[in-house]
C-alpha positions in Angstrom: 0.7 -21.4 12.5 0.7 -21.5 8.5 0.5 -18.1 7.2 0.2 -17.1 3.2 0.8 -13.6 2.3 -0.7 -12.7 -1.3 1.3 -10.2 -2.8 4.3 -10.7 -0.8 6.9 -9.5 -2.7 5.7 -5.4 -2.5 6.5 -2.4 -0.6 4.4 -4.1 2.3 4.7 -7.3 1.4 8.4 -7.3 1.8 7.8 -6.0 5.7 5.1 -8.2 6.3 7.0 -11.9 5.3 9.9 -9.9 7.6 7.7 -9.7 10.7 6.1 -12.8 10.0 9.8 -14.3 9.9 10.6 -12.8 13.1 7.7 -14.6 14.7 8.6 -17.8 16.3 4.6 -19.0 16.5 4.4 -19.0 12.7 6.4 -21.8 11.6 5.3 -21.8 8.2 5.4 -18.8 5.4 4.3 -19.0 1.8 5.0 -15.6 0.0 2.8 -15.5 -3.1 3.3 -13.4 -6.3 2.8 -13.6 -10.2 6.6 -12.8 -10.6 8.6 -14.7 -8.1 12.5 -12.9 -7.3 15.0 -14.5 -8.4 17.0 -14.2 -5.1 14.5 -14.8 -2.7 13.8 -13.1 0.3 13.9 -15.7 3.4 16.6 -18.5 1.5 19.2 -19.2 3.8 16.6 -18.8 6.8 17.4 -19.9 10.5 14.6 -23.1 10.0 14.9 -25.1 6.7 11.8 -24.5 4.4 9.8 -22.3 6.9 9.6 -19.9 4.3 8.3 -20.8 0.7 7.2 -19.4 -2.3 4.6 -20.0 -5.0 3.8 -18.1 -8.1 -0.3 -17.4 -8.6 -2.3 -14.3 -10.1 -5.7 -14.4 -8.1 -7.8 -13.3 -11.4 -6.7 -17.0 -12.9 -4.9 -19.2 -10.6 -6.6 -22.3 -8.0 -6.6 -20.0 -5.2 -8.4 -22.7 -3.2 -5.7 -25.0 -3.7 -3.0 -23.0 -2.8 -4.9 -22.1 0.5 -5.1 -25.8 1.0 -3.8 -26.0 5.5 -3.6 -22.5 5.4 -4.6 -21.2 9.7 -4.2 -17.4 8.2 -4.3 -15.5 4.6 -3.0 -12.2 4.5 -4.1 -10.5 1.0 -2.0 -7.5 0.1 -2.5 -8.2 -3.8 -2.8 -4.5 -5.6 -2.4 -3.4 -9.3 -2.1 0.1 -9.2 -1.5 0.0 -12.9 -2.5 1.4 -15.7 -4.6 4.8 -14.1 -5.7 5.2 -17.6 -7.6 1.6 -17.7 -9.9 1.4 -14.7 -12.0 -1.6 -16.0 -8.0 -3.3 -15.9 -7.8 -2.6 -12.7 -11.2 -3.3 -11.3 -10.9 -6.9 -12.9 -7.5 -7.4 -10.8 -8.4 -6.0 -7.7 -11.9 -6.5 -7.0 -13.2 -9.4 -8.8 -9.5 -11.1 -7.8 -10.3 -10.3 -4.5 -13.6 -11.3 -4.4 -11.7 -14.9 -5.7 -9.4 -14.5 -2.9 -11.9 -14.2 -0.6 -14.3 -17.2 -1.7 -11.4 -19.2 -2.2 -10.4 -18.7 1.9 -13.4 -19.7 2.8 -13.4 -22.6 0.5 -10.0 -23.6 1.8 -10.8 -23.8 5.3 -8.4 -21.2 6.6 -9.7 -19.3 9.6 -8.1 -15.8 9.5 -8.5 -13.5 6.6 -6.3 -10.1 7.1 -7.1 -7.6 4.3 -5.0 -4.8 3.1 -7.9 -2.1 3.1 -6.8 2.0 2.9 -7.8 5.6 4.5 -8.6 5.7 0.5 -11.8 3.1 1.2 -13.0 6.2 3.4 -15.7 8.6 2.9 -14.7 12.8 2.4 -14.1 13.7 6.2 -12.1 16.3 8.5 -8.6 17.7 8.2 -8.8 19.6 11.9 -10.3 16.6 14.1 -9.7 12.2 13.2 -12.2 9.8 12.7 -12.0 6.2 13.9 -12.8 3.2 12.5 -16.7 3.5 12.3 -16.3 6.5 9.6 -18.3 5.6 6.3 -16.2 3.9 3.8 -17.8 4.7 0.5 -14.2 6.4 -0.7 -14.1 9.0 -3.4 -15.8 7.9 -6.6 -13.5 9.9 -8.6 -10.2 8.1 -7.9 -10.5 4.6 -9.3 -8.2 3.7 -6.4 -10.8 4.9 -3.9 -14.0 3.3 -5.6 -11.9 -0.1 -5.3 -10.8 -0.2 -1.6 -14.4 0.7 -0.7 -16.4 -2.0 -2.9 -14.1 -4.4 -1.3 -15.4 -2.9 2.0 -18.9 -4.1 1.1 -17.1 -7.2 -0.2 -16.1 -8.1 3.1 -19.6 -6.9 5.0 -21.1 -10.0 3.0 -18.3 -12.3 3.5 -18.6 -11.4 7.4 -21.9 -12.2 7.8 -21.8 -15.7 5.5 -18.7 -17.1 7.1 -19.1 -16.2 11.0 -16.5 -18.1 11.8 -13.3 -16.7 9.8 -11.7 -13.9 11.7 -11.3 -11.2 9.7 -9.4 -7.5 9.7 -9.0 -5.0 8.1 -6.3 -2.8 8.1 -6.5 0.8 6.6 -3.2 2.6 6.8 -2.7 5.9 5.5 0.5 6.2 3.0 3.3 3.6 3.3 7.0 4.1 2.8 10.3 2.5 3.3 14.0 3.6 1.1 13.3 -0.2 -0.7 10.1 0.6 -2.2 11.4 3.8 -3.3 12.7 2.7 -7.2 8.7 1.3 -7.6 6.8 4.3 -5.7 8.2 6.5 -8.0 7.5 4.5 -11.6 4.0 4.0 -10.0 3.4 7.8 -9.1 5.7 10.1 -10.1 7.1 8.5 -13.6 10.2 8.4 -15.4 10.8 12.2 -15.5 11.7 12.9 -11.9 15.8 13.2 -11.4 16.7 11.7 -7.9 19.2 14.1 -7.5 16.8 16.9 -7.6 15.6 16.0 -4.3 18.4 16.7 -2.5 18.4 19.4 0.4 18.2 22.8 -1.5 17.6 21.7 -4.8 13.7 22.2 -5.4 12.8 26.0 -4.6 9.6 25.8 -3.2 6.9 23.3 -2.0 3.3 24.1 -3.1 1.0 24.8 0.0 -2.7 23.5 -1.5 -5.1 24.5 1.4 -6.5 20.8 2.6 -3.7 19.0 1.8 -2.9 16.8 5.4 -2.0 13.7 5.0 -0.7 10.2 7.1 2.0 8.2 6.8 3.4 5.5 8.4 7.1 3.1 7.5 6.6 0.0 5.9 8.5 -2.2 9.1 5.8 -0.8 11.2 2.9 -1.8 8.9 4.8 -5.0 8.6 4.7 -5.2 12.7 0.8 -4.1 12.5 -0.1 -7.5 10.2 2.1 -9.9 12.1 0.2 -9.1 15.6 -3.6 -9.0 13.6 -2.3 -12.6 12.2 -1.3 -13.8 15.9 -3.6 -11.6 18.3 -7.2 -12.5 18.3 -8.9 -9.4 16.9 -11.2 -8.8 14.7 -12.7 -5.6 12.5 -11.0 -2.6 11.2 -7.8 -0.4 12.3 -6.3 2.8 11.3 -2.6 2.9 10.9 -0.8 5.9 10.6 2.5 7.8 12.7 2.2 11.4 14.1 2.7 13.8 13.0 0.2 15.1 10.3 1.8 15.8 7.0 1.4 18.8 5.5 3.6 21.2 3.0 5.1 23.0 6.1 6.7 19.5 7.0 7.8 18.7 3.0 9.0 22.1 2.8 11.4 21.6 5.7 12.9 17.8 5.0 13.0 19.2 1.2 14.7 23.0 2.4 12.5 24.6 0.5 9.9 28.0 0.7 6.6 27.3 0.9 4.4 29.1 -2.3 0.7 29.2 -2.1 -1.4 27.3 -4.7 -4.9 26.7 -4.2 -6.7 23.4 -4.7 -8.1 24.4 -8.5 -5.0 25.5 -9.7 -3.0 22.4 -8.0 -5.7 19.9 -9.4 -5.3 21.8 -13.2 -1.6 20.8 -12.7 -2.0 17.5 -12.1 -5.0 17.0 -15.0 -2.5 18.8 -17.4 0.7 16.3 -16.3 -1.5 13.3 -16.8 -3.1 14.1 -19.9 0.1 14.4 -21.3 1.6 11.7 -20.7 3.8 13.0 -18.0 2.5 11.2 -14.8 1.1 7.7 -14.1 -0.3 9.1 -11.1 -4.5 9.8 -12.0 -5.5 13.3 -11.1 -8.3 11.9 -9.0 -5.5 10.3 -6.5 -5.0 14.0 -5.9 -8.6 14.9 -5.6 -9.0 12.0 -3.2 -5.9 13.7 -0.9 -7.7 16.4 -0.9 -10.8 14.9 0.6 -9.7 11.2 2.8 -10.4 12.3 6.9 -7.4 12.3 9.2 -7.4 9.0 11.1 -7.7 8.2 14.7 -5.3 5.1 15.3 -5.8 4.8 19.3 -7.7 0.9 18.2 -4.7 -0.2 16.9 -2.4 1.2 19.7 -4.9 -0.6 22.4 -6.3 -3.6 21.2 -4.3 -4.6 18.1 -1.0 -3.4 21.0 0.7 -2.0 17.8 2.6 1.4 17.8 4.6 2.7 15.4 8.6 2.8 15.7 9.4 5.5 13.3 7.6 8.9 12.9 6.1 10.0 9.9 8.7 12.1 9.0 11.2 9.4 9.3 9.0 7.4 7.3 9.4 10.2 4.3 13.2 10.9 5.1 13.4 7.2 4.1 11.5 7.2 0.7 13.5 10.9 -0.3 16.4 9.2 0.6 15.3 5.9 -1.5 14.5 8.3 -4.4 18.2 10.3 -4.2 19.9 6.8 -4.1 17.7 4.9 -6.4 17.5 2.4 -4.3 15.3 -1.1 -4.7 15.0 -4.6 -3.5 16.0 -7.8 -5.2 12.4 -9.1 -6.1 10.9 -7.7 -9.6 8.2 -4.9 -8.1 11.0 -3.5 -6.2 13.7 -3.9 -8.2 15.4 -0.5 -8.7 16.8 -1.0 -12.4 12.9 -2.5 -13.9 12.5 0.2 -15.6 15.6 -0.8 -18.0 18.3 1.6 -19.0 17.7 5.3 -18.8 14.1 4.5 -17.9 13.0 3.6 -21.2 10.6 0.6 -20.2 8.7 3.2 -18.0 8.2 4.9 -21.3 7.4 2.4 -22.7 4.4 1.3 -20.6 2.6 4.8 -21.8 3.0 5.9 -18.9 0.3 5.2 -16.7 -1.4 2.8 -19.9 -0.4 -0.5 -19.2 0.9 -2.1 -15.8 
């Protein structure tokens, strides 16, 4: 099996090209980015040229020809980057992907695997989970949200016209590993957040916003997820996500912290404040849209995709704090834990939040 992977060079990508590696029925790999690393991930692998890499952008490049042999395309491609341009990010991540897609279909390939979100669904329920047949019209306030679901609809067409392309979708809820760490934070959190600060003990409290539960998952699991929708014949949509339920209880404990009441308005004021002034990347609706995604059922994935997850939630998180304390990265240029150049000045640079 020939497998690409668009966008391979991310927080999932990373995990994904690492499962796929582990997989002795793919015996070819081609990792796809705009920025290739310099050392790259797979060189030095146990079967000569299995793994290879091209450099594309699917706003611009010949997708088509690049998909040329292809059995399987995995598209993980995301600009999260800049919050403050939405019609930037629309261009890269739904017209790209509507590209991407044609361009599969053009190519001949017969898998498609799409990296969809719990963001592409509807408002739902903290206290119950929904499976994979909730609405997913996403929260048109978050730019985020409004993506992942038009790419939904996207893919309802692209079903129906090309019958015979397997295709999933994957919607997990937040992804973390200690790699991705350097990169989560420049993409949420900014340059003004001291790793050292979130050692045990150092932050006093953690708010607790009523309706604030959240999913999360590690990246090597989500990684694990793709490789099996690439080599197991399934089709449709599956939630991802480990147990147990975040909440600020949880935060509060891996943080040692005391939990301090805030409620939503006040939390969302906050947020709209730290953006506004440059302080965040992170777009106050990606809070309004926490606020308001459903808690997922993931019993598909764990009995017909045969996926379950190897590290809990919490885990998942003890990894990224971790990751943030250390600083730490991965040698390709997303990940990379020193992009931001010296004492972080590229980040501020970028406007924070204004351009990718």
């Amino acid at each position: 099996m020939r497998v690409i992977v668009v966008g391979a060079t991310g927080n999932v990508g990373t995990s994904v090209m690492s499962a796929l590696e582990s997989d002795p029925d793919v015996t070819s790999i081609v990792g796809v980015a705009r920025r290739l690393p310099a050392r790259r991930p797979g060189a030095g692998a146990d079967v000569p040229g299995r793994i290879q890499w091209r450099s594309a952008d699917i706003t611009t490049s010949d997708l088509t020809g690049l998909f040329a042999r292809a059995d399987a395309v995995v598209n993980l491609a995301w600009l999260f980057q800049p919050t403050r341009d939405p019609v930037t990010t629309w261009r890269a991540n739904v017209l790209g992907g509507m590209r991407l897609f044609r361009a599969v279909a053009e190519a001949g390939a017969q898998i498609l695997v799409h990296a969809s979100s719990v963001g592409a669904y509807s408002p739902g329920p903290k206290d119950g989970a929904v499976d994979e047949s909730w609405p997913t019209h996403g929260w048109p306030g978050a730019a985020y949200s409004r993506e992942k679901a038009y790419l939904e609809r996207v893919l309802d067409v692209f079903e129906n016209d090309h019958p015979s392309i397997r295709v999933v979708r994957m919607r997990p809820g937040f992804i973390f590993k200690r790699g991705a760490a350097a990169e989560q934070r420049r993409l949420f959190a900014g340059p003004f957040l001291p790793g050292r600060l979130l050692r045990a003990g150092r932050i006093p409290f953690v708010p607790d916003i009523p309706g604030l539960r959240v999913q999360a998952l590690h990246s090597l699991d989500v990684g694990r997820a793709y490789r099996l929708a690439v080599t197991r014949s399934v089709v449709g949509a599956f939630n991802l996500a480990a147990e147990p339920v975040l909440d600020a209880a949880a935060l509060a404990r891996l943080l040692g912290a005391r939990l301090v009441p805030v409620s939503p308005m006040m939390a969302r004021t906050a947020v709209a404040a730290a953006w506004h002034l440059r302080l965040i990347p992170a777009s106050p609706g990606l809070m309004e849209m926490a606020l308001r995604i459903p808690v997922m059922d993931t019993t598909r994935a764990r009995t017909v995709l045969g996926w379950r997850p190897e590290h809990t939630a919490i885990e998942a998180v003890g990894d990224l704090l971790e990751g943030l304390r250390t600083g730490a990265g991965m040698p390709t240029p997303v990940l990379d834990a020193h992009a931001g150049g010296p004492a972080r000045v590229g980040e501020l640079a970028t406007g924070v939040g204004r351009r990718p």
